[in-house]
Backbone as a printed PyTorch tensor [residue, N CA C, xyz], in Angstrom:
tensor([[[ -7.9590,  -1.2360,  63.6770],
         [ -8.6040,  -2.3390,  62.9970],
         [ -7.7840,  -2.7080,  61.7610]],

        [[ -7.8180,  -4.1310,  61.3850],
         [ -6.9920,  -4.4210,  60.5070],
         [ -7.8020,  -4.3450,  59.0720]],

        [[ -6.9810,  -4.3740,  57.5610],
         [ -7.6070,  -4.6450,  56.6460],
         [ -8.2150,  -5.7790,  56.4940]],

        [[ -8.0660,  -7.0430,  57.1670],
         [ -8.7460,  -8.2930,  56.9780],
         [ -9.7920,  -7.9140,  57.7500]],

        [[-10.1180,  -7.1390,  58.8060],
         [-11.2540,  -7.2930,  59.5100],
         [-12.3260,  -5.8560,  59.4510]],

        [[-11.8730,  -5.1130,  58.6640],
         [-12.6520,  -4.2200,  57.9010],
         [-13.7290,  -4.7660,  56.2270]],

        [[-12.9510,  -5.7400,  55.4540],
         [-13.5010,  -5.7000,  54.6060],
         [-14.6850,  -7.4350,  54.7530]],

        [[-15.0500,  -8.1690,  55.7610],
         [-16.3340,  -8.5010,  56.2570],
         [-17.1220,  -7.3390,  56.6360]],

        [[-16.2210,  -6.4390,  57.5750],
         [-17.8020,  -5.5070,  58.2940],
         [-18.3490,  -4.5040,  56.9050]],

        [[-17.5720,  -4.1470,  55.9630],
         [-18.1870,  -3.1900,  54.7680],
         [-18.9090,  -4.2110,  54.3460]],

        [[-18.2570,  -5.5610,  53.8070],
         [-19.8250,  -6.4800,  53.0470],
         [-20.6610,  -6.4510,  53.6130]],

        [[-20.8190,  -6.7890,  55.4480],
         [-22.5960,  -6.5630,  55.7910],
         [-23.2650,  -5.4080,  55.9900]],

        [[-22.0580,  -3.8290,  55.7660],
         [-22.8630,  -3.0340,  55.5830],
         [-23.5050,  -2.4910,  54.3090]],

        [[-23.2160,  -3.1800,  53.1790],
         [-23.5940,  -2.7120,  51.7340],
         [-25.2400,  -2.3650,  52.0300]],

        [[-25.5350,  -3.7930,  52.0430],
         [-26.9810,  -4.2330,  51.7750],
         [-27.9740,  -3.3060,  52.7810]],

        [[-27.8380,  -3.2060,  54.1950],
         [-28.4160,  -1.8240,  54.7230],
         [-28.6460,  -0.5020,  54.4010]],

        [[-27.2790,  -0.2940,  53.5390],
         [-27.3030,   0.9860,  53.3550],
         [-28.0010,   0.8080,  52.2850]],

        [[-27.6700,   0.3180,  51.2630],
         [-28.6310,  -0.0980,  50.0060],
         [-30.1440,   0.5830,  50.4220]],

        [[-30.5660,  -0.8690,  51.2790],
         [-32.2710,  -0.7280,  51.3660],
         [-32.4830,   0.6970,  52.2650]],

        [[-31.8010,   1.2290,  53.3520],
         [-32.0580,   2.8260,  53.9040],
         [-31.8020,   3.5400,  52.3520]],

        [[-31.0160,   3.6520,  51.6520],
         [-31.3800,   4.3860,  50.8820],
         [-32.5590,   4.6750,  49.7860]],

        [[-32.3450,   3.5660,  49.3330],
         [-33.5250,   3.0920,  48.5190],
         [-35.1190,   2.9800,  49.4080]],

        [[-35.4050,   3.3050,  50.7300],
         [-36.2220,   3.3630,  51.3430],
         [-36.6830,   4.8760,  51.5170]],

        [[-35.6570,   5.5440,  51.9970],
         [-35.7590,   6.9470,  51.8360],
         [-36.2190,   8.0170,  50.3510]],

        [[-35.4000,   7.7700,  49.2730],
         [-35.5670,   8.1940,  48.3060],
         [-37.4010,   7.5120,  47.6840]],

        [[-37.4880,   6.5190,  47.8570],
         [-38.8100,   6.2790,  47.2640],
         [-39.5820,   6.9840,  48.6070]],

        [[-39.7680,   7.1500,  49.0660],
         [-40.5250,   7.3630,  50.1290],
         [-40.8240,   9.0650,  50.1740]],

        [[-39.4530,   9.3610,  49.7810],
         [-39.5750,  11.0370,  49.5000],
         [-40.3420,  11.3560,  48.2540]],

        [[-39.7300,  10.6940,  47.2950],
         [-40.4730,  10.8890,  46.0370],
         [-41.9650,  10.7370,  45.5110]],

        [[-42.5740,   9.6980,  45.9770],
         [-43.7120,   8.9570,  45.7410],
         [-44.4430,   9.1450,  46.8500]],

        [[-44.2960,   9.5890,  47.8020],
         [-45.1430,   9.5960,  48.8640],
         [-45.1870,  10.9560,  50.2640]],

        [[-44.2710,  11.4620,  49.8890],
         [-44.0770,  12.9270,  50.2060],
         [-43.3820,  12.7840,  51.2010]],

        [[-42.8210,  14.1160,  52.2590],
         [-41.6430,  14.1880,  52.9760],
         [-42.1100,  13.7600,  54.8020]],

        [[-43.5100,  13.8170,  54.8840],
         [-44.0520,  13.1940,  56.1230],
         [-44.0680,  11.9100,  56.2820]],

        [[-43.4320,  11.1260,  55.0580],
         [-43.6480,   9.4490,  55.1300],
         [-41.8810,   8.9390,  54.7420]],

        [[-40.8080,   9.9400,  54.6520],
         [-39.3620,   9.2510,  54.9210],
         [-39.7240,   9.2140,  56.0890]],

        [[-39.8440,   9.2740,  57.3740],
         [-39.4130,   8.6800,  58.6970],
         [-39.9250,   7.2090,  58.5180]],

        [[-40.2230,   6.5910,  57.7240],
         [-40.4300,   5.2090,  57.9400],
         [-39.0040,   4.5680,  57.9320]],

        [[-38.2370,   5.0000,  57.5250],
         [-36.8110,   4.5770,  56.5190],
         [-36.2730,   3.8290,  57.8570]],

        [[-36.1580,   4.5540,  59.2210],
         [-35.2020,   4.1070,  60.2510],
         [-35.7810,   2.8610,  60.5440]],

        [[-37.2200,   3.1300,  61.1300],
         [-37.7760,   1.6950,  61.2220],
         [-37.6300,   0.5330,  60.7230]],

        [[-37.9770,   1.1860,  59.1520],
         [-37.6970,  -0.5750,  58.3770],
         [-36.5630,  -0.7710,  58.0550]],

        [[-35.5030,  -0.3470,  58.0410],
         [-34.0180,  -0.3200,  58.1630],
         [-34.1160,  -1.6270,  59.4010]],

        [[-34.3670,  -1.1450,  60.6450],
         [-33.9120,  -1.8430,  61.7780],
         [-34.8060,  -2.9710,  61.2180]],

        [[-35.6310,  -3.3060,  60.7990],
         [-36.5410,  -4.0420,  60.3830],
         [-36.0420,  -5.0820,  59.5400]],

        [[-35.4040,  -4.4010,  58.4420],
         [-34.5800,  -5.4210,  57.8370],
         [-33.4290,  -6.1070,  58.3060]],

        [[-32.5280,  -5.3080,  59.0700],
         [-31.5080,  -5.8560,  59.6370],
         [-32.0310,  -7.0950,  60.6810]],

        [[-32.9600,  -7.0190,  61.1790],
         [-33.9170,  -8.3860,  61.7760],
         [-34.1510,  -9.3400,  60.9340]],

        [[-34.4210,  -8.7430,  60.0660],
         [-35.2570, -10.1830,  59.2330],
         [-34.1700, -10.4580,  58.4410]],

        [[-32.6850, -10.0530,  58.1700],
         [-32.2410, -10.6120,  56.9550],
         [-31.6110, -11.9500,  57.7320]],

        [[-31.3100, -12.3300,  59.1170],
         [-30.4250, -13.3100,  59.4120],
         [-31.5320, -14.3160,  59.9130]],

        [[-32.6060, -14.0900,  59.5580],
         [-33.3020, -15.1270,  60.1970],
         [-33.8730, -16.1150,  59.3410]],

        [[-34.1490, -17.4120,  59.8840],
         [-34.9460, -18.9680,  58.8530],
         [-36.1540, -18.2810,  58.3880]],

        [[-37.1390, -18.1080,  59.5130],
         [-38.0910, -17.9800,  59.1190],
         [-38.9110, -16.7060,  59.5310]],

        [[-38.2810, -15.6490,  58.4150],
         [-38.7550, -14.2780,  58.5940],
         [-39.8580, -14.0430,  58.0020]],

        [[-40.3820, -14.6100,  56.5050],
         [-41.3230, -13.5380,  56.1670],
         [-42.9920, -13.9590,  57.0360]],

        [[-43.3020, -15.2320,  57.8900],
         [-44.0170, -14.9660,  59.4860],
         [-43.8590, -13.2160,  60.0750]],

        [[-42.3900, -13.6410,  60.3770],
         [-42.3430, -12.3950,  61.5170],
         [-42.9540, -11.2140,  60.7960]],

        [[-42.1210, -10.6540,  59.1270],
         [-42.4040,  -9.4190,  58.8580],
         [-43.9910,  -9.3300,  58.7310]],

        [[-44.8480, -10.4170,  58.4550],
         [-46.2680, -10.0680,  58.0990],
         [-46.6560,  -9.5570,  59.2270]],

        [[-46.0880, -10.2840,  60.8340],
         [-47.1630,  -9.6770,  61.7010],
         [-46.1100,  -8.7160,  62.1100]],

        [[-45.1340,  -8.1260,  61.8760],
         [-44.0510,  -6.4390,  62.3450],
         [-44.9120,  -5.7390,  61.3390]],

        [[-45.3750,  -5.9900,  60.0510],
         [-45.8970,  -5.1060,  59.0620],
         [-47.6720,  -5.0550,  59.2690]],

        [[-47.9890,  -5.8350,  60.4360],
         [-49.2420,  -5.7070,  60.4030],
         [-49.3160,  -4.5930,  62.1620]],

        [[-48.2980,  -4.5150,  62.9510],
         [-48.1210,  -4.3050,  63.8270],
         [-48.0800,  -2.3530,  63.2980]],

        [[-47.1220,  -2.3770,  62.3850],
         [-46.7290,  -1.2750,  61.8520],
         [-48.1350,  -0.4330,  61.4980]],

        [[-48.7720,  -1.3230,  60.6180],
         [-49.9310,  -0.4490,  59.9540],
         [-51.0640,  -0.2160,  61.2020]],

        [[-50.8250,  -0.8950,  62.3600],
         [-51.6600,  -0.6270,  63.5950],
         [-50.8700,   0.9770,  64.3710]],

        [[-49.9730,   1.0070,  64.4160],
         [-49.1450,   2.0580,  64.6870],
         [-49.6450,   2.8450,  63.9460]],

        [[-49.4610,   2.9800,  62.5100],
         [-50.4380,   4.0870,  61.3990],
         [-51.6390,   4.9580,  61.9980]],

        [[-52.0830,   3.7200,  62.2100],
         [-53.9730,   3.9300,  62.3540],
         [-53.7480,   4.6260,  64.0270]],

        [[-53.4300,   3.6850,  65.1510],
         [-52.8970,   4.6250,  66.3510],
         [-52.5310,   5.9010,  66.5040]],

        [[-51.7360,   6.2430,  66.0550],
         [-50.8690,   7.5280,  65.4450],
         [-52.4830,   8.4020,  65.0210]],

        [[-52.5280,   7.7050,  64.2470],
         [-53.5160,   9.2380,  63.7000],
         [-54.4810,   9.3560,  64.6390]],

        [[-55.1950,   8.9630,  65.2910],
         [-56.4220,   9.3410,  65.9660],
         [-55.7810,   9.5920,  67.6300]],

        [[-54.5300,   9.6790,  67.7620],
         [-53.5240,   9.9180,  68.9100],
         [-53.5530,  11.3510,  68.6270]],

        [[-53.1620,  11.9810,  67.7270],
         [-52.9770,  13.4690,  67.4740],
         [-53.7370,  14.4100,  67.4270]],

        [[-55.3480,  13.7680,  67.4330],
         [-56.2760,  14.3660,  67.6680],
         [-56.7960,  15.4320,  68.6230]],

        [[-56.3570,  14.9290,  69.9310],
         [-56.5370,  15.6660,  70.8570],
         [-55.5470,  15.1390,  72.5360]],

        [[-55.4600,  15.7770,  73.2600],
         [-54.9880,  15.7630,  74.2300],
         [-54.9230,  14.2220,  74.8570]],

        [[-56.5270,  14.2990,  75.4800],
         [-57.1660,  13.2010,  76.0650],
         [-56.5560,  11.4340,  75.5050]],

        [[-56.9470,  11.8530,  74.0450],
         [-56.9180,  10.6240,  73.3070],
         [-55.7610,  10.0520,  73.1930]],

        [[-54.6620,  11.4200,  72.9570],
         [-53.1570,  11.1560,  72.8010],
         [-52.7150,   9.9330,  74.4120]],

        [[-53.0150,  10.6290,  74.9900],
         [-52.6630,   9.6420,  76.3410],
         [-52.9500,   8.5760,  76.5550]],

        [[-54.5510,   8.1010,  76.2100],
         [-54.7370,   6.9800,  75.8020],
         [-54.5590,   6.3580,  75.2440]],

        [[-54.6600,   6.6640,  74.0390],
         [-53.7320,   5.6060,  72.4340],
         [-52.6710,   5.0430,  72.6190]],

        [[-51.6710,   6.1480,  73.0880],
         [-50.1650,   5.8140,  73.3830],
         [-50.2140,   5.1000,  74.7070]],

        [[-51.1910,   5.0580,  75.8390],
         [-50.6800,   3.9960,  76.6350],
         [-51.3130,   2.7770,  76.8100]],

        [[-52.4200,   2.4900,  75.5980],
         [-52.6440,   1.5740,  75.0220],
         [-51.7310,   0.7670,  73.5490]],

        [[-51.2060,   1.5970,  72.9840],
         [-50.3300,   1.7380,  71.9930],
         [-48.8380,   0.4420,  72.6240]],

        [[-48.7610,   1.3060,  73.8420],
         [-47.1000,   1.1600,  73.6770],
         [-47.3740,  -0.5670,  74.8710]],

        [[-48.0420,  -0.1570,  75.5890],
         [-48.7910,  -1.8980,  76.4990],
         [-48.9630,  -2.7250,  75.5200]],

        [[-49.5040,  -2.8270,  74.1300],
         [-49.9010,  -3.5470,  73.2720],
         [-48.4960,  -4.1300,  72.8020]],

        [[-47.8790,  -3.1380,  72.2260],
         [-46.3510,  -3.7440,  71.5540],
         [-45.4500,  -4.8250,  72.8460]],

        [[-45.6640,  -3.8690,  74.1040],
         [-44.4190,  -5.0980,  74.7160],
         [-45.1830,  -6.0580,  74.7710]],

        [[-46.0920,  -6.1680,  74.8510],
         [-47.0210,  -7.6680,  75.0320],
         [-46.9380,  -8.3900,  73.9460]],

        [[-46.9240,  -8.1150,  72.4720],
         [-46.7370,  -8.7840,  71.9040],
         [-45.5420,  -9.1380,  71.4890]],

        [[-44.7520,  -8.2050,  71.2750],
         [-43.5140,  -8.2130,  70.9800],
         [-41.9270,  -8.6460,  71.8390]],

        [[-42.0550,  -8.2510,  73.6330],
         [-41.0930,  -8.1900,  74.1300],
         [-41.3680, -10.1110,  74.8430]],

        [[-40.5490, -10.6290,  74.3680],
         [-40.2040, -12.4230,  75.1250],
         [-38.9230, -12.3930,  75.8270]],

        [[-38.5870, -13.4240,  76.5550],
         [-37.3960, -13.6280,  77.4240],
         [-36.2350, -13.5830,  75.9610]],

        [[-36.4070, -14.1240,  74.9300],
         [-35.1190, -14.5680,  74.1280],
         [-34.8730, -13.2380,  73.3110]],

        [[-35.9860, -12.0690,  73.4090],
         [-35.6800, -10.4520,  72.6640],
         [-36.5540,  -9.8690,  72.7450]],

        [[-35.0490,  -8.9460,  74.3900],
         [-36.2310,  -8.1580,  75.1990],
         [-36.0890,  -6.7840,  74.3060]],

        [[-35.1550,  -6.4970,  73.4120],
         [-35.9710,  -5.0480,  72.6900],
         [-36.4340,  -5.5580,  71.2100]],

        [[-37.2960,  -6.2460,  70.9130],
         [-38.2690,  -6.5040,  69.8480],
         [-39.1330,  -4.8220,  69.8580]],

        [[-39.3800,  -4.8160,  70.7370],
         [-40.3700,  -3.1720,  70.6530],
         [-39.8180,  -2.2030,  69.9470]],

        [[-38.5350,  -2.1060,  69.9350],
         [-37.5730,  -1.2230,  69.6060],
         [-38.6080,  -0.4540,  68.2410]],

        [[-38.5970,  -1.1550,  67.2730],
         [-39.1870,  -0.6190,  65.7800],
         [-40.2590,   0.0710,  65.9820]],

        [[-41.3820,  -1.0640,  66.2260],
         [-42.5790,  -0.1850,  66.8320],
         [-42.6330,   1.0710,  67.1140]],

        [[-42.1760,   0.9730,  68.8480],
         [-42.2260,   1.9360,  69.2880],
         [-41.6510,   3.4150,  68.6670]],

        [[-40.5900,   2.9300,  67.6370],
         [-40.4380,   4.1020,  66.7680],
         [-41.3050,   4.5320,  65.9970]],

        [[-42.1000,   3.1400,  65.5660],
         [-43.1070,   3.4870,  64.1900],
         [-44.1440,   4.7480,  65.1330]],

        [[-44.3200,   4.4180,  66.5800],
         [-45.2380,   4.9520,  66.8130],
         [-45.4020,   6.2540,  67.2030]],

        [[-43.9980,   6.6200,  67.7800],
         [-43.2530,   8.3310,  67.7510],
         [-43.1900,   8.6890,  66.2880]],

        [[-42.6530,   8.0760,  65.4550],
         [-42.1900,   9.1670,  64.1500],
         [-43.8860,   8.8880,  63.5220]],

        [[-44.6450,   8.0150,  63.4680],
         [-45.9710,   8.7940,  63.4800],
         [-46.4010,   9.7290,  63.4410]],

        [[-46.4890,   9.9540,  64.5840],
         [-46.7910,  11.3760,  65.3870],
         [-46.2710,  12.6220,  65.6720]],

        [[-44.4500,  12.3880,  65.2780],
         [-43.8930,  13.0920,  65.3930],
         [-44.1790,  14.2030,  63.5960]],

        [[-44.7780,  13.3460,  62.8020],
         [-45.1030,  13.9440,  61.6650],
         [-46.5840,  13.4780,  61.1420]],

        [[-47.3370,  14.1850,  62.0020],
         [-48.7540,  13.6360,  62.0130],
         [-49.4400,  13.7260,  60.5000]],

        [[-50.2030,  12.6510,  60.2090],
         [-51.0320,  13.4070,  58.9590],
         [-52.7100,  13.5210,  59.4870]],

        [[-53.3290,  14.2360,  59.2050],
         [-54.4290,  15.0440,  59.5070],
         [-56.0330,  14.6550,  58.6420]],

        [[-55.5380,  13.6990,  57.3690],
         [-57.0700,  13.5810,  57.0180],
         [-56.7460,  12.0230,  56.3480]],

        [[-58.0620,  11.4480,  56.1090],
         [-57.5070,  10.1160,  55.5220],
         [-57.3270,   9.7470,  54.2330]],

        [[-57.4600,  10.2150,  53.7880],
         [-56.2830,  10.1980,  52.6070],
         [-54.9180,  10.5820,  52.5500]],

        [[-54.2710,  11.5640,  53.4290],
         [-53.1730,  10.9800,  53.8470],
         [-52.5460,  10.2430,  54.4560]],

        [[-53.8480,   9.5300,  55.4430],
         [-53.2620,   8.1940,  56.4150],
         [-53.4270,   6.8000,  55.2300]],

        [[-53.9000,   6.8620,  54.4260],
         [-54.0560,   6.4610,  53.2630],
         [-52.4600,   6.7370,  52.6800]],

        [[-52.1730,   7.6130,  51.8570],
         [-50.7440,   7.6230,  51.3100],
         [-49.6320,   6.9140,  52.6020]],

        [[-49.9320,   7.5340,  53.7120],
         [-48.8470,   6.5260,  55.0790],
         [-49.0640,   5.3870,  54.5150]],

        [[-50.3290,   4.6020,  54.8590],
         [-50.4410,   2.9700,  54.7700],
         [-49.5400,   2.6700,  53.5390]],

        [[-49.7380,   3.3230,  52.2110],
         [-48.8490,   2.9320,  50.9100],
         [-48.1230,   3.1010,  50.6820]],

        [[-47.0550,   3.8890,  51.7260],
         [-45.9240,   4.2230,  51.6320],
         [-45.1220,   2.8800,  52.4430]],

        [[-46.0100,   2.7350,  53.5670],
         [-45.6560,   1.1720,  54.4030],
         [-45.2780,   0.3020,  53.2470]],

        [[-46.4790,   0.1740,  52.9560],
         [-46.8880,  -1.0850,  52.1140],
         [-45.5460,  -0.8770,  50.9330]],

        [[-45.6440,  -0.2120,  50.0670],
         [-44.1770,  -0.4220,  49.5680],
         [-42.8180,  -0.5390,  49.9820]],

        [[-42.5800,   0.0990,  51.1480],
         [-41.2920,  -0.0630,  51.8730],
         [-41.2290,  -1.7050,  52.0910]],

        [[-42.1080,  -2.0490,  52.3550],
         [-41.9970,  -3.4680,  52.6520],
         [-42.1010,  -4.6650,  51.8710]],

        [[-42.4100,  -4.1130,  50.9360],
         [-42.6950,  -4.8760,  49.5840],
         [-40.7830,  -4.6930,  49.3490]],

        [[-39.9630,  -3.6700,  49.4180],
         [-38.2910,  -3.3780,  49.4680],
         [-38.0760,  -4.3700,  50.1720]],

        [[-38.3050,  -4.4720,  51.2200],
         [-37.4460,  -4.5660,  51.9860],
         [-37.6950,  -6.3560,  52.0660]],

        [[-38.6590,  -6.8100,  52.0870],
         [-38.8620,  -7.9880,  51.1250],
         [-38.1500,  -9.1600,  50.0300]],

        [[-38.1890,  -7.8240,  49.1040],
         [-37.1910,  -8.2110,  48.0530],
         [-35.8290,  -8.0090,  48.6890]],

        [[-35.3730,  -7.5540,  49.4280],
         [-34.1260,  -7.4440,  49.5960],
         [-33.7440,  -8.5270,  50.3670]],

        [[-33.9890,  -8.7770,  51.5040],
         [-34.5880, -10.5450,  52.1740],
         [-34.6450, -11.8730,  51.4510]],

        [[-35.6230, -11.4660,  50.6110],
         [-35.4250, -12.9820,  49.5080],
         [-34.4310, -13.1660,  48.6110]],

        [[-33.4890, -11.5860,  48.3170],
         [-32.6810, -11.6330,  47.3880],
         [-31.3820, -12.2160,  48.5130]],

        [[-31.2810, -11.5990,  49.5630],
         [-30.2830, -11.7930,  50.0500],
         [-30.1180, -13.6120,  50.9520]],

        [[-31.5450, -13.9860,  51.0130],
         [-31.6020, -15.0980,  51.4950],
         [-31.3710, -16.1110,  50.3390]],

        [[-31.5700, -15.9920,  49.7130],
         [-31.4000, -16.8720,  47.9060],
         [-29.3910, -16.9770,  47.5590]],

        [[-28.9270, -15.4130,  48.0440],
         [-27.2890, -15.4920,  47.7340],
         [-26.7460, -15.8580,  48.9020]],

        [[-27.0880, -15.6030,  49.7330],
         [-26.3850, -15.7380,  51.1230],
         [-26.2290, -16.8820,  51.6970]],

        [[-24.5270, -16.9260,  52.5830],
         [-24.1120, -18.2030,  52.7260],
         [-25.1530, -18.5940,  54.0300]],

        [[-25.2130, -19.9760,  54.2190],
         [-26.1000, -21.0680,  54.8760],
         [-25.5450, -21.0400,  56.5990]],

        [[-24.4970, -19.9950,  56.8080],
         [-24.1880, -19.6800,  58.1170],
         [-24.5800, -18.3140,  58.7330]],

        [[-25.2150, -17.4670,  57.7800],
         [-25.6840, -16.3790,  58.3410],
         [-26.6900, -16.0530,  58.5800]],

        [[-27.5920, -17.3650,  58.3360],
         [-29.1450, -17.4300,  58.7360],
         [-29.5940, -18.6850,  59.5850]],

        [[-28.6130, -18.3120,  60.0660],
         [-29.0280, -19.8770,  61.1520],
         [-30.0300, -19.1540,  62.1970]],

        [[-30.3010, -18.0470,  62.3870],
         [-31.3700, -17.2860,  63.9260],
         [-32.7510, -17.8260,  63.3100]],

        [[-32.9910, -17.9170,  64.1070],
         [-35.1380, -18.5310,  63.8020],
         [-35.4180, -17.5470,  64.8890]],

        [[-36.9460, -17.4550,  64.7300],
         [-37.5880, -16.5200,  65.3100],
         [-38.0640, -16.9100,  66.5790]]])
């Protein structure tokens, strides 16, 4: 690879790494070590929404999709029975809403939100409580990082609509 065509791909990777980091570290800090697995999700999350016209539509209903994953997740871990159900109500729900002819892995996030859930269950509600606010700020990031980057960013890298 040449030096001319290395230093575009480092500029569009600043800003990712930026918000994964800054997603992770608050997330560890403020909200304890069962709520960094959000980081990958809204990572991929952002990298969606930063090239698009009209994202902050999409993120309300990916962030309302997300906090349904939350609530799923927890009463999934409960028991056997339920787990099977949730999740194959869970995961039917996302491609339906999510998977269209023009982006067939839209599920992609989700379906993560809805493994790393579970893969680090929380157990009473007040910690599904700290989850939801750990969401809720990641996205409030990742947000700002969107409007910041849609405000500097040139008028050819957001030409995708939703």
């Amino acid at each position: 690879m040449k030096l001319h065509n290395i230093k575009p791909a480092i500029k569009k990777a600043i800003a990712p790494t930026i918000v994964a980091t800054l997603i992770f570290f608050m997330t560890y800090y403020f909200f304890g070590t069962e709520n960094t697995m959000i980081g990958p999700f809204a990572t991929l999350s952002f990298l969606r929404f930063r090239t698009m016209r009209n994202h902050y539509e999409c993120m309300i209903k990916n962030f309302g999709i997300y906090f349904a994953m939350a609530f799923l997740s927890f009463f999934a871990v409960m028991n056997l029975p339920l787990c099977i159900i949730v999740n194959a109500l869970a995961l039917f729900w996302i491609a339906d809403i999510l998977i269209d002819e023009y982006n067939p892995t839209n599920y992609f996030p989700a379906g993560m939100a809805l493994i790393f859930f579970q893969i680090a269950p929380v157990s009473t509600p007040a910690a599904l409580l700290n989850r939801l606010e750990a969401l809720l700020a990641t996205f409030v990031l990742v947000l700002l990082f969107v409007f910041i980057l849609s405000k500097i960013g040139d008028k050819k890298t957001r030409s995708r609509t939703i």
